[in-house]
OpenMM code with the backbone's topology and positions (N, CA, C; nanometers):
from openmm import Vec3, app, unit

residues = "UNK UNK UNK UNK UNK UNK UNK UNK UNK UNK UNK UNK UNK UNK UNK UNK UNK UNK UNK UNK UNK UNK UNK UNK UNK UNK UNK UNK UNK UNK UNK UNK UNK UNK UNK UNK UNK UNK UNK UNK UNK UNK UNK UNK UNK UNK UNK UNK UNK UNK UNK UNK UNK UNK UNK UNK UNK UNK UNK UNK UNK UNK UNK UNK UNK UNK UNK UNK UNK UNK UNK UNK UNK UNK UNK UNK UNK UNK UNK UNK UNK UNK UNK UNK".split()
positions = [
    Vec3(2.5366, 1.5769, 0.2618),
    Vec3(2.4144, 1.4999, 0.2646),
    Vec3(2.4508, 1.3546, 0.2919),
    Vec3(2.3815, 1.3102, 0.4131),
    Vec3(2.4199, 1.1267, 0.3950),
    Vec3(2.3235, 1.0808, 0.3190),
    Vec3(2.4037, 0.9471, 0.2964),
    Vec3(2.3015, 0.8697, 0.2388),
    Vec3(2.2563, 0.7827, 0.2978),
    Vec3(2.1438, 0.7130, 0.2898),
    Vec3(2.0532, 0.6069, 0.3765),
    Vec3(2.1145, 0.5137, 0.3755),
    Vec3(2.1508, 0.3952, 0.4214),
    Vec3(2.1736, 0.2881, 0.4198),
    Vec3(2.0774, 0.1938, 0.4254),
    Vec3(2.0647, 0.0640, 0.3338),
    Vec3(1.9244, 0.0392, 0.3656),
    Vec3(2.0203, -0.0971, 0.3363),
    Vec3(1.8798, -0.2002, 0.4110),
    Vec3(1.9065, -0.3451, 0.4140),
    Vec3(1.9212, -0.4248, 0.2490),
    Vec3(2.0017, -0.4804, 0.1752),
    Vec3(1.9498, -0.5168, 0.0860),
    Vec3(1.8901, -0.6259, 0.0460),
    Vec3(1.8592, -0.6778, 0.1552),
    Vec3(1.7251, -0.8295, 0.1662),
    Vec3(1.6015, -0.7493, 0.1861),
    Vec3(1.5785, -0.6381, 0.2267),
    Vec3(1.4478, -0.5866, 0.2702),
    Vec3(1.3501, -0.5961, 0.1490),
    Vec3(1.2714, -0.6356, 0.2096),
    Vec3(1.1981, -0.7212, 0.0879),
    Vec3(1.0787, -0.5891, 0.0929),
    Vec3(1.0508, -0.4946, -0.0230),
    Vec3(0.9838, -0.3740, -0.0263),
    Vec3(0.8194, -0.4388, 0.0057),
    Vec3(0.7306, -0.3546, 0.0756),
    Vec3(0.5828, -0.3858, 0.0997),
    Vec3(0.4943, -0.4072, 0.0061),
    Vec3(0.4044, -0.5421, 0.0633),
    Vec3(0.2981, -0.5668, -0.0265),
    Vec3(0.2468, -0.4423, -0.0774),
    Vec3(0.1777, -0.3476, -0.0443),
    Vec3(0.1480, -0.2140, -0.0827),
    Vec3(0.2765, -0.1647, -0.2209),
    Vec3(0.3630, -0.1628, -0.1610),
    Vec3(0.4510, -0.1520, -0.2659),
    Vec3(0.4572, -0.1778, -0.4282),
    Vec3(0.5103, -0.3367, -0.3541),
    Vec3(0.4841, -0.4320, -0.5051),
    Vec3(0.3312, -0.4301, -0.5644),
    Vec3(0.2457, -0.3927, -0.5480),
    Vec3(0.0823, -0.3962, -0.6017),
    Vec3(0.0952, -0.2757, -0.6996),
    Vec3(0.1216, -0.1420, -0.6016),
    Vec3(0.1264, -0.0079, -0.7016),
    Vec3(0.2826, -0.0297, -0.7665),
    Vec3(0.3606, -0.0595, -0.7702),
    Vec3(0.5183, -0.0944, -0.8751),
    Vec3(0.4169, -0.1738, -0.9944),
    Vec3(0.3814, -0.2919, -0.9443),
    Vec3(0.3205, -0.3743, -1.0776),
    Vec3(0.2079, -0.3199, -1.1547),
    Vec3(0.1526, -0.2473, -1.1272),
    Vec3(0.0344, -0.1524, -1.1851),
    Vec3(0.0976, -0.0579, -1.2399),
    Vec3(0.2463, -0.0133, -1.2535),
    Vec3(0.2804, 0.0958, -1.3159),
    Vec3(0.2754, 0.2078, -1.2440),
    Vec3(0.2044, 0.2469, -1.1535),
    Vec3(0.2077, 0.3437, -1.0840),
    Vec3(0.3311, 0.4042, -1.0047),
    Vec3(0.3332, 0.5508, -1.0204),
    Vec3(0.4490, 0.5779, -0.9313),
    Vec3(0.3524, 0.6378, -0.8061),
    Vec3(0.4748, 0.6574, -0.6584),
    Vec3(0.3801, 0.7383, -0.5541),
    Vec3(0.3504, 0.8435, -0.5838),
    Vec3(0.3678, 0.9268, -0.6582),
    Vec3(0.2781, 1.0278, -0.6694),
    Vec3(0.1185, 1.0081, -0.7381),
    Vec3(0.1517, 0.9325, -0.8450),
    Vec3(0.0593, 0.8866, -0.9657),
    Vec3(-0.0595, 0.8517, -0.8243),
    Vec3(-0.0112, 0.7323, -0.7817),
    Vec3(-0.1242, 0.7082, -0.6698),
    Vec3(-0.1742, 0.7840, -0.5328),
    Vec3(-0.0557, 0.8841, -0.5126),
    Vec3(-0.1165, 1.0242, -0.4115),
    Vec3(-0.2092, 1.1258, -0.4865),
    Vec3(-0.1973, 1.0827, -0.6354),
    Vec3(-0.3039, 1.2412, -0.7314),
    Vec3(-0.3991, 1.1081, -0.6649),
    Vec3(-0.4168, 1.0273, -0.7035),
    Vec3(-0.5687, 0.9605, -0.7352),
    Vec3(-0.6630, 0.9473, -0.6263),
    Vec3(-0.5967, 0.9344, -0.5176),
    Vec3(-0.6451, 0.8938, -0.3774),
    Vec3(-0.6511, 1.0464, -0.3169),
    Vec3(-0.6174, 1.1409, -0.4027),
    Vec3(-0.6042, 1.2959, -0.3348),
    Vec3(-0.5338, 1.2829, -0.1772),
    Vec3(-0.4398, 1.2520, -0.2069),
    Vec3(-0.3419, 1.2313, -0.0916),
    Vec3(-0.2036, 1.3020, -0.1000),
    Vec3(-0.0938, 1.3306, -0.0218),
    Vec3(0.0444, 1.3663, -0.0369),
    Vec3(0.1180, 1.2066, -0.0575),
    Vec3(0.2410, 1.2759, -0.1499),
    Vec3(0.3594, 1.1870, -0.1634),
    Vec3(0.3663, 1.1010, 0.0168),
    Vec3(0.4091, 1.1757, 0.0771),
    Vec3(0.4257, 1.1620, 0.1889),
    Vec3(0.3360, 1.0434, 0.2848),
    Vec3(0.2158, 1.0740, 0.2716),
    Vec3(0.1355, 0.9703, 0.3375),
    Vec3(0.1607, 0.8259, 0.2270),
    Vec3(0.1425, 0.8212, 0.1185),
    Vec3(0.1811, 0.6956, 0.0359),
    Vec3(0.3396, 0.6336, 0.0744),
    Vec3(0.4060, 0.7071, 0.1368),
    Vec3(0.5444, 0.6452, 0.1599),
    Vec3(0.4855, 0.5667, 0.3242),
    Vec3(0.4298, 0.6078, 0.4038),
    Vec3(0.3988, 0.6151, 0.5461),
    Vec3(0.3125, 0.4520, 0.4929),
    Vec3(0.2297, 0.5023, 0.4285),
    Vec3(0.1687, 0.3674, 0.4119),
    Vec3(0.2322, 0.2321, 0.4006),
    Vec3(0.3187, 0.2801, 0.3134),
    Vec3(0.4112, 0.1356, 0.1755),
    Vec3(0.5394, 0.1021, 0.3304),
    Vec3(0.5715, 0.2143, 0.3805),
    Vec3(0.6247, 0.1617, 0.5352),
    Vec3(0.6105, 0.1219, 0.6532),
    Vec3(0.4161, 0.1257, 0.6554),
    Vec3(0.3681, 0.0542, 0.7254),
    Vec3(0.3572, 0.1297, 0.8956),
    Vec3(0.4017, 0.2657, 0.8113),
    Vec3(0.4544, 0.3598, 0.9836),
    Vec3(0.3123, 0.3980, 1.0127),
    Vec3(0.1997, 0.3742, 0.9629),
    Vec3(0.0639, 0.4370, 0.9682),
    Vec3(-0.0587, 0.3690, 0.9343),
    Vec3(-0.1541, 0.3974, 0.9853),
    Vec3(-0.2576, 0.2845, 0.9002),
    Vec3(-0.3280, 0.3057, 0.7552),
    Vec3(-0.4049, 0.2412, 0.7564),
    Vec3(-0.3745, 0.2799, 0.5657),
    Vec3(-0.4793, 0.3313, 0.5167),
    Vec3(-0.5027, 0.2863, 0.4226),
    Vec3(-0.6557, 0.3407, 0.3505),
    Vec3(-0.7913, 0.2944, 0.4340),
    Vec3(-0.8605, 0.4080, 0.3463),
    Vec3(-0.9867, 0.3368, 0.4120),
    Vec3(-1.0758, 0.2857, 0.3050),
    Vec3(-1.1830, 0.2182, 0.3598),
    Vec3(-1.2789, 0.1286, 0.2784),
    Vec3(-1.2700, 0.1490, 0.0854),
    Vec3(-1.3175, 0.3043, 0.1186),
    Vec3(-1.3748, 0.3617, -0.0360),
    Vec3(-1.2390, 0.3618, -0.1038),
    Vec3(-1.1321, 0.4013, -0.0471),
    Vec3(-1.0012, 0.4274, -0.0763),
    Vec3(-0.9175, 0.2461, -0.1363),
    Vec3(-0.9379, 0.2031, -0.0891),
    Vec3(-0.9213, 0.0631, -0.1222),
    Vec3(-0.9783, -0.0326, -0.2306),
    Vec3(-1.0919, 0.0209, -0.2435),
    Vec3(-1.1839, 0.0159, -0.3481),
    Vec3(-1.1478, 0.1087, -0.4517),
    Vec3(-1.0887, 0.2089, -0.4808),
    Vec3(-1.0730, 0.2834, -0.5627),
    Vec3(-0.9228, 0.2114, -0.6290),
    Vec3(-0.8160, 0.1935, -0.5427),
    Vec3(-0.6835, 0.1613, -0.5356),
    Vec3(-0.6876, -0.0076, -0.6143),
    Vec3(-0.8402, -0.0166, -0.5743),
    Vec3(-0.8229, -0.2097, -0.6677),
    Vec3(-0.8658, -0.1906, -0.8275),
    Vec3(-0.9277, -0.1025, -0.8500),
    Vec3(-0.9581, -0.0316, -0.9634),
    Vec3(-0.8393, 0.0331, -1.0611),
    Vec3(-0.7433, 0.0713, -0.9770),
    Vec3(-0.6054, 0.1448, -1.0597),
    Vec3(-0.5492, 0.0268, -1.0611),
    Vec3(-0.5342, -0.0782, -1.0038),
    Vec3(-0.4533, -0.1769, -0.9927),
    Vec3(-0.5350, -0.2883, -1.0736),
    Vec3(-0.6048, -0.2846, -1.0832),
    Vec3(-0.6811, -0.3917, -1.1740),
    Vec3(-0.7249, -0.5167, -1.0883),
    Vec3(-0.7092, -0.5207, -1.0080),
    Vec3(-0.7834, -0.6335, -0.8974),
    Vec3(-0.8473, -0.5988, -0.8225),
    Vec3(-0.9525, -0.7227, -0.7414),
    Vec3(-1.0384, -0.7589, -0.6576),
    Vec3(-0.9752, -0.7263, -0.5027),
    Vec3(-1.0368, -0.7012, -0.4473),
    Vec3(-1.0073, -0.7123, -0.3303),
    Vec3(-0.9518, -0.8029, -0.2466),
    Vec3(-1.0322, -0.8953, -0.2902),
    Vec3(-0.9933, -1.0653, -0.2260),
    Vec3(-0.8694, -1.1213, -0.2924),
    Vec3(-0.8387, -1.0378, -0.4268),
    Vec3(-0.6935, -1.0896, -0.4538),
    Vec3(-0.5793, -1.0309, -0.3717),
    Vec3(-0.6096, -0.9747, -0.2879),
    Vec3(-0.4960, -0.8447, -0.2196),
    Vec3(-0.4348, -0.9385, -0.1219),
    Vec3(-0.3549, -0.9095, -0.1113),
    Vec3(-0.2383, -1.0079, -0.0132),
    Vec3(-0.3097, -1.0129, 0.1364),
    Vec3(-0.3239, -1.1170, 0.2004),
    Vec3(-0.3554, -1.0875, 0.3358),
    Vec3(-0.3139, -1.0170, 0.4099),
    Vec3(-0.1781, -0.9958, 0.3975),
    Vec3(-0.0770, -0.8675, 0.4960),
    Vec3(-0.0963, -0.7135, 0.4826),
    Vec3(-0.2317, -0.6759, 0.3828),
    Vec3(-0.3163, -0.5977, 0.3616),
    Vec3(-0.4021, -0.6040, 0.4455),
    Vec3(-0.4744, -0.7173, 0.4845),
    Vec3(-0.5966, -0.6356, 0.5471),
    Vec3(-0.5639, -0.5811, 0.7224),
    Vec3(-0.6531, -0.5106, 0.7628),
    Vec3(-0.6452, -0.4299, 0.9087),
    Vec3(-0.6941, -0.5610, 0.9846),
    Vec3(-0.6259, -0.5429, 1.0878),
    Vec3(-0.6621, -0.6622, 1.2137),
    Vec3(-0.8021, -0.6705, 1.2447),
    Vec3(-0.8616, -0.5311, 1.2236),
    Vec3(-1.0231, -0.5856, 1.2303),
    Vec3(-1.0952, -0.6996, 1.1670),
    Vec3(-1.0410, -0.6669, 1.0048),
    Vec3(-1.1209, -0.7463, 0.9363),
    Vec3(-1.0604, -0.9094, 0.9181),
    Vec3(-0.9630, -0.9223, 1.0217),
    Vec3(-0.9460, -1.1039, 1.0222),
    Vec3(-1.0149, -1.1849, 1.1003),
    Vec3(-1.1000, -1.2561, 1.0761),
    Vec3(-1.2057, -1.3078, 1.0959),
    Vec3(-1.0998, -1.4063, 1.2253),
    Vec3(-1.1496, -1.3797, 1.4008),
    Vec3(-1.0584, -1.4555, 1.4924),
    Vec3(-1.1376, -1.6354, 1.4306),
    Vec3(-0.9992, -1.7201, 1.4652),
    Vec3(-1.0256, -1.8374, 1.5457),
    Vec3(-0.9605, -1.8981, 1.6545),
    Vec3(-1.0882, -1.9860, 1.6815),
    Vec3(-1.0801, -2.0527, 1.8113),
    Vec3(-0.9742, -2.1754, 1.8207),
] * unit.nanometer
topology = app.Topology()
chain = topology.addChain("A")
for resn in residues:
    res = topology.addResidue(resn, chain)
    for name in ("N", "CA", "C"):
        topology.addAtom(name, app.Element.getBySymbol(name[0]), res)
């Protein structure tokens, strides 16, 4: 079996650090969101897009915050308001 080699500056994802500081493990937050282990890793790696609306709303609720407290590097390119 190899083992991964991973960067050790890699600084783990906002997604990450939110469910780590809430206590949550990925599974804990794949039961809640009725999701697989699997898609919560895809997420926290950014290989996929993420939750949706209701799902985000549910996820600020396990986590104990607002929405608007969520890191900007959270939200989807839709919802950044362009400027000129």
């Amino acid at each position: 079996m190899r083992k991964r080699v991973t960067n050790q500056q890699e600084k783990p994802s906002a997604l990450r650090e939110l469910r780590d500081n809430a206590g949550l493990t990925q599974a804990q937050l794949a039961h809640h969101l009725g999701k697989d282990v699997s898609t919560i890793r895809r997420w926290e790696k950014g290989d996929e897009p993420s939750m949706t609306r209701s799902e985000w709303k549910y996820f600020c609720q396990l986590i104990g915050k607002s929405f608007d407290d969520l890191p900007e590097v959270l939200s989807s390119p839709s919802e950044i308001p362009e400027t000129s």
